[in-house]
C-alpha positions as CSV (number, residue, x, y, z in Angstrom):
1,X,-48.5,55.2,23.2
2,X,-48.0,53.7,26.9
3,X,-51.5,52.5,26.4
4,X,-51.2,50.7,23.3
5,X,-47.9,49.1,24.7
6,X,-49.3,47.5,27.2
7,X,-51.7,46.4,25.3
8,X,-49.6,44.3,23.2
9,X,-47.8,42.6,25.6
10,X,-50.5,42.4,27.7
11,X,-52.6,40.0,25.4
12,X,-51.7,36.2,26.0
13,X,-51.3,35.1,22.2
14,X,-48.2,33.6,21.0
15,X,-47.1,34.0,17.6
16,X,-47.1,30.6,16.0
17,X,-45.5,28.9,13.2
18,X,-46.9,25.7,11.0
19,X,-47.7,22.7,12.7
20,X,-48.6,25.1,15.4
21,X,-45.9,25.6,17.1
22,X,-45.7,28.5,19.3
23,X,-42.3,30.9,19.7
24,X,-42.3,30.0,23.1
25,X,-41.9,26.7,21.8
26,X,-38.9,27.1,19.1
27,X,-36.2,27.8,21.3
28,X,-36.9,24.7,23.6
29,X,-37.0,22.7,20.1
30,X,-33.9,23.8,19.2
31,X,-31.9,22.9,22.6
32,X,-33.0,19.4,22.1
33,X,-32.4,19.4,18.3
34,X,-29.2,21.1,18.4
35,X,-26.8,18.4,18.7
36,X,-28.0,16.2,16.6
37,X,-28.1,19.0,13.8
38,X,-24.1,19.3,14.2
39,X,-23.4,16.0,13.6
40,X,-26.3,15.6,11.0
41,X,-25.2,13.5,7.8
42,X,-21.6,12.8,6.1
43,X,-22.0,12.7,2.4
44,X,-20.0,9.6,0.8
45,X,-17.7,10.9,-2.1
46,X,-19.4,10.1,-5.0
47,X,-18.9,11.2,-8.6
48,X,-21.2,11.6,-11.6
49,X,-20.4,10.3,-15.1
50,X,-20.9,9.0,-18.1
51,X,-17.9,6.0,-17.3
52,X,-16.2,4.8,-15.0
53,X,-14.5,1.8,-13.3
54,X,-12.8,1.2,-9.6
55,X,-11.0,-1.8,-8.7
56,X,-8.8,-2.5,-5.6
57,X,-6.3,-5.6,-4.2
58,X,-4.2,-5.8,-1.0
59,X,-1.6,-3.1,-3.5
60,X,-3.9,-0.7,-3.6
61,X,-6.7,1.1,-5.9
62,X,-7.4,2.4,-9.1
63,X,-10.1,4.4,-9.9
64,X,-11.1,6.4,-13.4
65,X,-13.7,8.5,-15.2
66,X,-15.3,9.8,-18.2
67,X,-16.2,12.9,-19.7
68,X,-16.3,14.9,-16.2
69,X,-16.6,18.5,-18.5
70,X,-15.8,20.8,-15.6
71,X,-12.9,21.3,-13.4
72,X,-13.2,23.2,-10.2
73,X,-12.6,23.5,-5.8
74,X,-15.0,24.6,-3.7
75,X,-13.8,24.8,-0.1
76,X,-15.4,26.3,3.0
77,X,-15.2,25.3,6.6
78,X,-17.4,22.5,6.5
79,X,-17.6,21.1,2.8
80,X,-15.1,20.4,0.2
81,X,-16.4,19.7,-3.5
82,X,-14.3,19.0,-6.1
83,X,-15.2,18.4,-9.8
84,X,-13.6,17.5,-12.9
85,X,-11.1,15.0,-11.7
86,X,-10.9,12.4,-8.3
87,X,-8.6,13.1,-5.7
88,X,-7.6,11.9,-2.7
89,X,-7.5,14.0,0.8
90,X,-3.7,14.4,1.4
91,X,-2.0,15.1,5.2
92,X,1.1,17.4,4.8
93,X,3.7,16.7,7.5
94,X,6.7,18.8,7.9
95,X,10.5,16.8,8.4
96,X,12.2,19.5,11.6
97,X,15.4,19.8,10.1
98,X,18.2,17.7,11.4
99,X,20.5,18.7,14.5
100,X,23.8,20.5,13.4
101,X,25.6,18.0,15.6
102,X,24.3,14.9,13.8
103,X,26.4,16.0,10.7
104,X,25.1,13.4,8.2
105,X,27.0,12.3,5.1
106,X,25.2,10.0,3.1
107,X,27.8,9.2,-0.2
108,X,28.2,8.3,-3.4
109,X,25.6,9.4,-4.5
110,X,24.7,8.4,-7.6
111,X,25.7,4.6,-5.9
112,X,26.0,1.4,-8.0
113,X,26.5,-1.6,-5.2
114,X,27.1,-0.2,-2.0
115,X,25.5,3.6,0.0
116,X,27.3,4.4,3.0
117,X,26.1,6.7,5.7
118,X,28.4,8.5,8.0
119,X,27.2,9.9,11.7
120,X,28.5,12.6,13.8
121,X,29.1,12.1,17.2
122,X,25.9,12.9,18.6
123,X,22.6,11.1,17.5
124,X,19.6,8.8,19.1
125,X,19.1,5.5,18.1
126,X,18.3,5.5,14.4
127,X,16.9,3.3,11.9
128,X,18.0,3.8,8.0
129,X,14.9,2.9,5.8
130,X,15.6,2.4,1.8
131,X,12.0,2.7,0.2
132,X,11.6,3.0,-3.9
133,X,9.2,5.3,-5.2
134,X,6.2,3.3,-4.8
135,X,6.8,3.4,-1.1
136,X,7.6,0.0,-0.7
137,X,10.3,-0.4,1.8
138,X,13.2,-2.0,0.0
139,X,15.7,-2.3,3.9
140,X,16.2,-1.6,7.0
141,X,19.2,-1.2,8.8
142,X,19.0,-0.2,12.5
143,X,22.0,1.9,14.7
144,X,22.6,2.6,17.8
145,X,23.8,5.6,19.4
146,X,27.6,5.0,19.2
147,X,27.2,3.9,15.6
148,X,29.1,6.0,13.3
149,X,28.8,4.7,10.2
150,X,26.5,2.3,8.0
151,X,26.4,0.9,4.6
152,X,23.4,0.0,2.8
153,X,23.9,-2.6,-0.4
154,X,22.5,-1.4,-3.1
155,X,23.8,-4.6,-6.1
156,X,20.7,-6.0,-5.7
157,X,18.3,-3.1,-6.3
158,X,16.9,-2.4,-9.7
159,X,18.4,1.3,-11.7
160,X,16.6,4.0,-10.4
161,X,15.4,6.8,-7.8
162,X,15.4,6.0,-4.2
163,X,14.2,7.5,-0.7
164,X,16.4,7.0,2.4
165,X,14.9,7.8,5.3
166,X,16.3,8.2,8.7
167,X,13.7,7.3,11.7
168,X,14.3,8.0,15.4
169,X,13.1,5.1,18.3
170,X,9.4,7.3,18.3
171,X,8.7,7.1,14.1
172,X,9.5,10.0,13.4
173,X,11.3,11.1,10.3
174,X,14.4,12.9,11.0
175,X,15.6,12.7,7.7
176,X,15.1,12.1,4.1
177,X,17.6,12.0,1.0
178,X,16.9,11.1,-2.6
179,X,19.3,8.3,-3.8
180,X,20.0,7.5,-7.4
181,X,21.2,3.5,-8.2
182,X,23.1,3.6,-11.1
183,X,24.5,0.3,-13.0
């Protein structure tokens, strides 16, 4: 058996693999090939049907399709693949819950021509944003840190659902409250 061992690893052939490539070989191909295997292609999203139209302007996009038949996710580390409808990627983001010493009021709520927005004593310097829900910002009222109190008018504003935002001096949102305009 010691014989026959020594025999094998004794002889001075190489296993090789097409294109004659010996073992010795692969793993010295793979150190050079290796990074450039991690970062090998990004596949565009793409969808395939029987219709379909995409248009864009400086408001945004609008894309649509036809017939897609199926609907499902796939997800794994790498790769996501949708079917049956577009979507976009979306970034969740968390609000951290306002300071118990800010004590915000924001009233009436529903409002018809004027919000106000009381402040308790302590709180950075804040700016109140008024955006409709298109995400167009409607105003922008700024505080400073003694400010106690704001009013946003409202008379001009169309009926209907707002966001109020409140944003520190960094942009971050320390704050957010749906308003309803009423007439």
């Amino acid at each position: 058996m010691r014989n026959t061992v020594n025999t094998l690893f004794s002889r001075k052939r190489y296993i090789t693999f097409p294109f004659g490539i010996s073992i010795v070989a692969v793993p010295v191909l793979l150190i050079l090939l290796l990074p450039s295997l991690t970062r090998a292609q990004e596949a565009p999203r793409a969808v395939i049907t029987p219709g379909g139209e995409y248009s864009e302007n400086a408001r945004g996009s609008l894309a649509w399709t036809l017939g897609e038949l199926s609907a499902g996710y796939y997800l794994t580390p790498r790769l996501q693949y949708r079917e049956g409808f577009q979507s976009t990627p979306l970034r969740v983001t968390t609000i951290e819950p306002l300071p118990t010493a800010w004590n915000v009021d924001v009233y009436p709520n529903p409002a018809q021509t004027r919000l106000s927005v009381a402040l308790g004593e302590q709180h950075p310097a804040l700016t109140l944003k008024l955006y409709d829900l298109t995400g167009r910002e409607m105003q922008s009222v700024a505080l400073e840190t003694d400010a106690r109190q704001s009013q946003l008018q409202l008379d001009r504003l169309p009926q209907g659902s707002y966001i109020l935002q409140l944003v520190d001096s960094d942009g971050r949102v320390a704050g957010s409250y749906q308003i309803k305009k009423i007439q």
